[in-house]
LUMLOTI-483427 format. One record per residue (C-alpha): residue number from 0; residue in one letter; z, y, x. Coordinates in pm, whole numbers, m for minus. Each point is the difference from the previous one (the first is absolute). Layout:
<recs>
 num residu      w      v      u
 NUM      A      Z      Y      X
...
</recs>
This chain:
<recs>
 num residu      w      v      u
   0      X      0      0      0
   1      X   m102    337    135
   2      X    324    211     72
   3      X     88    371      4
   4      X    m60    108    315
   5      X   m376   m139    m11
   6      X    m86    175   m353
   7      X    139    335    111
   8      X   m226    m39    313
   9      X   m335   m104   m230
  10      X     32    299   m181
  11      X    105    295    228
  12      X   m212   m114    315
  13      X   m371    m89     46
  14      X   m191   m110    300
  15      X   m162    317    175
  16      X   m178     23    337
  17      X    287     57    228
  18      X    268   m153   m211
  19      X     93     74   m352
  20      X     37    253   m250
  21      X    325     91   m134
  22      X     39    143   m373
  23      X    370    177     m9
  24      X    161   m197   m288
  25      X    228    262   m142
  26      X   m229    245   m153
  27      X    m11    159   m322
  28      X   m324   m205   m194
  29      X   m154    403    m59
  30      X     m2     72    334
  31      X   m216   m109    327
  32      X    230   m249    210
  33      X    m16     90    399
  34      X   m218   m320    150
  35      X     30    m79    373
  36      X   m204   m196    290
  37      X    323   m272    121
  38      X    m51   m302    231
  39      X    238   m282    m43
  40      X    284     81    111
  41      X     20    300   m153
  42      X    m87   m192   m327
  43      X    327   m255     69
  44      X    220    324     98
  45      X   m109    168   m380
  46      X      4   m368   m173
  47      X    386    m39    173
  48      X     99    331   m189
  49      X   m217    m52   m333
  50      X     87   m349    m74
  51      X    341    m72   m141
  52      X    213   m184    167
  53      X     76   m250   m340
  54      X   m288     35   m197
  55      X    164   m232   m285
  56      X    306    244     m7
  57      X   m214    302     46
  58      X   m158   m106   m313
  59      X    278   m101   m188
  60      X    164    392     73
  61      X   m345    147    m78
  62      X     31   m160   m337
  63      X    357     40    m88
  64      X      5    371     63
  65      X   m289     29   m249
  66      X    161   m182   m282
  67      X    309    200     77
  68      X   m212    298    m14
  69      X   m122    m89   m338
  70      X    373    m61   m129
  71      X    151    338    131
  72      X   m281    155   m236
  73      X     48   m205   m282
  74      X    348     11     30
  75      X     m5    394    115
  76      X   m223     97   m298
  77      X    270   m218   m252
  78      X    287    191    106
  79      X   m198    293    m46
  80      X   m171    m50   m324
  81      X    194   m287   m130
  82      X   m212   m167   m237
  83      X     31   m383    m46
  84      X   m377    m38      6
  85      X   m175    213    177
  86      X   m299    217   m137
  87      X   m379     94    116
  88      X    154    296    216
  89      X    281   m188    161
  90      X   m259   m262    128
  91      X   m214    236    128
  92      X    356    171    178
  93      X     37   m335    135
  94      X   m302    m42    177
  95      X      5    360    135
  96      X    339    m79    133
  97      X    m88   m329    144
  98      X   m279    179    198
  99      X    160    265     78
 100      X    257   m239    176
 101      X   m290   m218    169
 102      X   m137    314    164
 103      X    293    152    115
 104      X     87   m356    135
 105      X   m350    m26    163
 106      X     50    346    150
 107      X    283    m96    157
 108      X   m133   m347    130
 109      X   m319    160    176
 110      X    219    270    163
 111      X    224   m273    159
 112      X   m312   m179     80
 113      X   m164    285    130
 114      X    242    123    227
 115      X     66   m369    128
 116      X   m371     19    101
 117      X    m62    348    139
 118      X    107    m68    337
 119      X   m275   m285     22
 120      X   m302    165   m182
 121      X     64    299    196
 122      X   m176   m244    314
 123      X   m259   m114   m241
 124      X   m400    122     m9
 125      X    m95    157   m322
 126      X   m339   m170   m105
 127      X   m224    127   m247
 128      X    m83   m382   m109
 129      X    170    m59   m334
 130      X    125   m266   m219
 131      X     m3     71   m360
 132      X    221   m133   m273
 133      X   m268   m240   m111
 134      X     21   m148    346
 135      X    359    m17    m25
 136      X     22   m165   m325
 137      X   m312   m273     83
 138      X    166    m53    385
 139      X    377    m86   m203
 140      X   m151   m228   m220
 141      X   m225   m184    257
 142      X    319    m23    195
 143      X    151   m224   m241
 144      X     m6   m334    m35
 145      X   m108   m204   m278
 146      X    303   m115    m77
 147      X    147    343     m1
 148      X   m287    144   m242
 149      X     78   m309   m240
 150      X    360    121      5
 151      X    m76    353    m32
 152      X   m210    m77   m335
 153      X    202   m239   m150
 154      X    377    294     48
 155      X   m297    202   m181
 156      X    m53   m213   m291
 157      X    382    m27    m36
 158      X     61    333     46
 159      X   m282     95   m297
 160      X     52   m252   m228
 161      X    400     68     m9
 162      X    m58    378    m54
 163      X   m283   m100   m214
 164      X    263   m127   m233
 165      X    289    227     25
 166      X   m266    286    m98
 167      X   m100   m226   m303
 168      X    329    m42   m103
 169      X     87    411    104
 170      X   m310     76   m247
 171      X    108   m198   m268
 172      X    370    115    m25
 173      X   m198    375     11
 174      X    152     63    298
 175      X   m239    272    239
 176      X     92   m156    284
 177      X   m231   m326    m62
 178      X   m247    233     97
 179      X    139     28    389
 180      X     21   m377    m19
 181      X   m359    m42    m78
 182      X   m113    211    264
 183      X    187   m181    260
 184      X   m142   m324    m89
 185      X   m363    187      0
 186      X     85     42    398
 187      X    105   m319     95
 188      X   m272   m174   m215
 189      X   m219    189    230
 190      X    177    m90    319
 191      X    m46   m377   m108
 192      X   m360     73    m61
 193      X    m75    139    285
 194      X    212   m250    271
 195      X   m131   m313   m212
 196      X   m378    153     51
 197      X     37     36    342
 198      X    138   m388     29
 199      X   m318    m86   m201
 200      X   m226    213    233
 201      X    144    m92    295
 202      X    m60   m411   m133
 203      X   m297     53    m58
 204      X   m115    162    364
 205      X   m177   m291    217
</recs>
């Protein structure tokens, strides 16, 4: 099974002439990442700071702190409102909080990460080679194994048909937030979609 540390490098580094090209990770999606010309050990140096050092814990934080995030607004906007069941406009309070939260939290993680690697790209050679987002995505899914795609479509089946019917039962009790629900499993229908495709492409490449 592929691990971390070699899907991080498949999608931030490409084979260049000279070495590779380096897309800085922690970038705003709006703006235009800094890319630079590394050779190898410069690429192990940057891999030693980007990869986490327990990826299954890493994860496991990552996704704690976001349902937590989720229950200090539903819980905040309770105290504040307090209405049992919770209308159209404290939904959409929600999910402003709940972003609100994931981008402060994101601000903070890139600035940590950030300053962790200033002291290293300040020896790197700015390139103006680039690897888009497209790249990114298609070099992370390549990266991963098959069994790894099978498991990533099957959590998104799960994940869509259990919010599939909590927002069918949400809808029928007339409650607004079925409508949340059903967007959710929208996304992760798609996620299956697209990670089983790319185990059906990939089985069907000679």
């Amino acid at each position: 099974m592929t691990d971390t540390r070699t899907q991080i490098a498949a999608t931030l580094f490409r084979l260049a002439p000279g070495g590779y090209v380096y897309r800085e990770p922690y970038r705003w999606p709006f703006g235009e990442a800094p890319h630079y010309l590394v050779n190898a050990d410069q690429k192990a140096a940057l891999l030693a700071i980007i990869v986490p050092k327990r990826p299954v814990l890493w994860q496991v934080v990552l996704w704690s702190t976001l349902c937590l995030m989720v229950a200090i607004a539903c819980v905040g906007l309770w105290l504040y409102t307090g209405h049992d069941n919770p209308t159209a406009l404290d939904i959409l309070a929600m999910f402003i909080l709940t972003v609100a939260q994931v981008i402060l939290a994101l601000a903070i993680l890139f600035w940590w990460k950030r300053r962790r690697l200033r002291p290293l790209l300040a020896t790197l050679t700015p390139t103006d080679l680039r690897i888009t987002q497209i790249e990114m995505r298609a070099a992370a899914t390549n990266a991963m194994s098959g069994k790894q795609l099978v498991m990533a479509g099957v959590a998104g089946v799960f994940a869509a048909t259990t919010m599939l019917i909590n927002a069918a039962l949400q809808l029928a009790w007339r409650q607004p937030i079925g409508l949340l629900w059903l967007a959710g499993s929208l996304i992760f229908a798609g996620l299956a979609w697209y990670y089983f495709r790319q185990l059906v492409t990939r089985a069907e490449k000679p």
